[in-house]
C-alpha positions as CSV (number, residue, x, y, z in Angstrom):
1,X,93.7,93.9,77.0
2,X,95.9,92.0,79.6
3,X,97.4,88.6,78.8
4,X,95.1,86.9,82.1
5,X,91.5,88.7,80.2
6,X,92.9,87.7,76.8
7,X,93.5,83.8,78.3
8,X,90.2,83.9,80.0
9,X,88.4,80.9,79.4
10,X,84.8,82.0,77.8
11,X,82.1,80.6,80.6
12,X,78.7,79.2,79.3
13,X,75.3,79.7,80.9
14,X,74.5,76.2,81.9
15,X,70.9,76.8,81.8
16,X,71.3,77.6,78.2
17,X,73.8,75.0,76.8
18,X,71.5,71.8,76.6
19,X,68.0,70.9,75.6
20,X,65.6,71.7,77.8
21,X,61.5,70.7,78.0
22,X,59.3,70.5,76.3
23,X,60.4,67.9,74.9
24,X,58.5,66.3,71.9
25,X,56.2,63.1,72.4
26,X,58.0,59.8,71.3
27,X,57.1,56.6,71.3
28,X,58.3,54.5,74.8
29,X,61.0,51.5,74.0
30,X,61.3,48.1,74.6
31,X,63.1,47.6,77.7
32,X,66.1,47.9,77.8
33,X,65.8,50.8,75.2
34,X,68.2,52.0,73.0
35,X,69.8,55.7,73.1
36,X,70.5,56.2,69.1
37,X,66.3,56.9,69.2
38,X,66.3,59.2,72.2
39,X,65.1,62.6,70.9
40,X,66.9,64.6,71.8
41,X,70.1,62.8,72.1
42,X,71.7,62.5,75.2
43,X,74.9,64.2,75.9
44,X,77.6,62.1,77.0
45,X,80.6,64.2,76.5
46,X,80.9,63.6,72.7
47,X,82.0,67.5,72.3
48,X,82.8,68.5,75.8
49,X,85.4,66.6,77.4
50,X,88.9,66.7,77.1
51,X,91.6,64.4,78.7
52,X,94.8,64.3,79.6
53,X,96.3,61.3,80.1
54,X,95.8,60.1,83.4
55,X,94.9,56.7,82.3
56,X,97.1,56.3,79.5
57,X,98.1,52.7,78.6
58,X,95.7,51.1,81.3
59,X,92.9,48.6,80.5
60,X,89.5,49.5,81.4
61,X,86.5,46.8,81.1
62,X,83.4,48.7,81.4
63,X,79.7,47.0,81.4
64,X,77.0,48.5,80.5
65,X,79.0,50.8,78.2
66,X,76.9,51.3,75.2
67,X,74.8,54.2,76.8
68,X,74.5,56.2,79.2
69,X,76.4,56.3,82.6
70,X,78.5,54.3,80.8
71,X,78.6,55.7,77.4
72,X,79.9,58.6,79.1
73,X,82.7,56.8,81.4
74,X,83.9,55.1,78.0
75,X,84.6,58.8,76.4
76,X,86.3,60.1,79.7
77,X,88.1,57.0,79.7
78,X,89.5,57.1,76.1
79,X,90.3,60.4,76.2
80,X,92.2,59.7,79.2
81,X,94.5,57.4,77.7
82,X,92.5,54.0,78.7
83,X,92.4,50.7,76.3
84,X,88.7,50.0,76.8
85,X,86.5,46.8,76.6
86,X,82.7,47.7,76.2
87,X,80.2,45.3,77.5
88,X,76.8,45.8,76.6
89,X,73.1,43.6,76.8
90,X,71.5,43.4,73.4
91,X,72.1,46.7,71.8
92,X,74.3,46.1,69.4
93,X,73.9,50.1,67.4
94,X,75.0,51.7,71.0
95,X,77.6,50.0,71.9
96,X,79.1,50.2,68.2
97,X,78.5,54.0,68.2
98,X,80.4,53.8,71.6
99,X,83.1,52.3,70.3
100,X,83.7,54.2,67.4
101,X,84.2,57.4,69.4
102,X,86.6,55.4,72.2
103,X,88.5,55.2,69.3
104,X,88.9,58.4,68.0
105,X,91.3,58.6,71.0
106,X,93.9,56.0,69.4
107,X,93.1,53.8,71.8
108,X,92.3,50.0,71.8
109,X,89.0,49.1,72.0
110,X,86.8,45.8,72.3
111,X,83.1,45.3,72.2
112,X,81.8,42.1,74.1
113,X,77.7,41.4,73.7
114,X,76.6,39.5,76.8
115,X,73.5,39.0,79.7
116,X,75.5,39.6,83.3
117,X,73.1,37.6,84.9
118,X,75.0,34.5,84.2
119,X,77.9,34.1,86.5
120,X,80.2,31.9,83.7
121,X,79.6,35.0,81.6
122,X,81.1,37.2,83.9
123,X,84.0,35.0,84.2
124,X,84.6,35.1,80.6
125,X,84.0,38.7,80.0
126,X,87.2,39.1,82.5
127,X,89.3,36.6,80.7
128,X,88.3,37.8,77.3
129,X,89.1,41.5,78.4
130,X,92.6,40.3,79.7
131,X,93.0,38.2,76.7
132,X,92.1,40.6,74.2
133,X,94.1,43.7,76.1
134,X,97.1,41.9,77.7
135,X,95.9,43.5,81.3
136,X,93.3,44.9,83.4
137,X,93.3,47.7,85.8
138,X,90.0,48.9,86.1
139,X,86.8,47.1,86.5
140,X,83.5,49.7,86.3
141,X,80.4,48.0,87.2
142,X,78.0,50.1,86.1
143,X,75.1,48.0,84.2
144,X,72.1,48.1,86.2
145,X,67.9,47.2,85.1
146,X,65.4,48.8,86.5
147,X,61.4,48.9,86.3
148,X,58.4,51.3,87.5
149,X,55.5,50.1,88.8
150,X,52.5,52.2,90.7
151,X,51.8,49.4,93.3
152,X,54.6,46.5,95.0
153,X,52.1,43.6,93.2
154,X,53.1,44.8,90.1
155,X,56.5,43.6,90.6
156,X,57.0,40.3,89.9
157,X,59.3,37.7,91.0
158,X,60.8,36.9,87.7
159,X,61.3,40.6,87.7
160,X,63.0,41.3,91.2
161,X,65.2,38.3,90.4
162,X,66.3,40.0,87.1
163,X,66.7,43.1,88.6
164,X,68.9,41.7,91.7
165,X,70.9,39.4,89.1
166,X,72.0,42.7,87.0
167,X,72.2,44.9,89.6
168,X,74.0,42.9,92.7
169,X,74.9,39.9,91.8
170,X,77.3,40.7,88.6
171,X,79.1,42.8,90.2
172,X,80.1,40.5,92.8
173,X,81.0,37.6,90.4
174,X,83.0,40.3,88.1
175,X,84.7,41.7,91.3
176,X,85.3,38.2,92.6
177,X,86.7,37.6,88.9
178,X,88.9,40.6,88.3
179,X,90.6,40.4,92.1
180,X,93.2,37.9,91.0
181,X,94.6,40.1,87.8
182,X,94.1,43.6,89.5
183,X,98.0,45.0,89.7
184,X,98.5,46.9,92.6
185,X,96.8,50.2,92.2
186,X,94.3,48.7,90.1
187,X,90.4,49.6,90.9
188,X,87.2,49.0,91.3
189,X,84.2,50.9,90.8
190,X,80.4,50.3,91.4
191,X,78.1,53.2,90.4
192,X,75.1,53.4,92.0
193,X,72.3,56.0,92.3
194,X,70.5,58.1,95.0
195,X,68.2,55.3,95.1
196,X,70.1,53.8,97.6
197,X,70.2,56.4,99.6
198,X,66.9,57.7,99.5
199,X,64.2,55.2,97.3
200,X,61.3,55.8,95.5
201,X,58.2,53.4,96.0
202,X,57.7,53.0,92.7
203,X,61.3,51.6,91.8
204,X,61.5,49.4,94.6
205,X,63.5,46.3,94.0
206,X,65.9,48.2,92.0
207,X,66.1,50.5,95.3
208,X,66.7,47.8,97.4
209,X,69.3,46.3,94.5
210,X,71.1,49.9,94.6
211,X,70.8,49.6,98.8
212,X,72.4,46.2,98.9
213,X,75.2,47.3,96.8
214,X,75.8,50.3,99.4
């Protein structure tokens, strides 16, 4: 056997390697929901990713980081080197299960419990990020909220204010926020989804939140 097949790397069937449906009937959650009783659980790179240092030493404040999108970013991140600060909503379990596997990469790590939708929050999830980690380089907005609904009555406007204060507005006062302590180089990144791109009827002010962002 030659050294290149011995090196190979062994490929897996992707349409073998997670869970697939059907699924088994479980009970739907309180909004926002919480991923430790997702069955199955979701993968979020727990086992699967490796880094290599790209972000080493940098300060990465995350929100919505206890699940997830987010969830997932915080592992990559870690593993990449990256001092992380974890903002979540309400769900306290996630975000601590989050946290203990950022640190698995020897890396620092802070969780900070907090509602977006208030702009002094924002301000002081920044500060306490800068505070707590000496620096900030990377700002992920990636908390979002999002409802269904079968017809637009159904969607209130306590509801589309929620929505738009989660989804638009925090990561304008965060943005606005992190601009003055951003070295140069430093980033900023909004996620958003295909629902700004091409909406669905039945998710329609958090289409229009994900449109407004683009």
């Amino acid at each position: 056997m030659s050294t290149a097949t011995a090196d190979r790397v062994q490929l897996v069937d992707p349409r073998e390697a997670y869970a697939k449906p059907p699924f088994n009937d479980q009970q739907a959650m309180k909004m926002p929901g919480s991923s430790e009783k997702m069955q199955p659980q979701p993968n979020h790179g727990e086992e699967s990713y490796e880094g290599s240092g790209k972000l080493k030493g940098l300060t990465a404040l995350i929100t919505g980081a206890d699940s997830g999108i987010g969830r997932a970013i915080a592992i990559c991140y870690a593993r990449e080197g990256a001092n992380i600060a974890i903002n979540y909503l309400s769900e306290d379990a996630d975000a601590k299960r989050t946290a203990e596997i950022a640190e698995e990469s020897d890396v620092n790590v802070s969780v900070v419990r907090g509602d977006l939708r208030e702009e002094s929050f924002c301000n002081e999830l920044v500060e306490q990020t800068r505070e707590e980690h000496g620096a900030i380089d990377i700002l992920i907005n990636n908390a979002a909220y999002q409802e269904t609904a079968d017809d637009v009555d159904e969607f209130s406007t306590e509801l589309f204010d929620r929505i738009f204060k989660t989804n638009v507005y925090a990561p304008f006062w965060l943005s606005r926020a992190v601009m003055k302590h951003l070295p140069p180089g430093g980033s900023i990144i909004n996620t958003v989804s295909i629902q700004g791109y091409d909406p669905s009827p039945y998710l329609l002010p958090y289409s229009s939140s994900k449109s407004a962002m683009l």
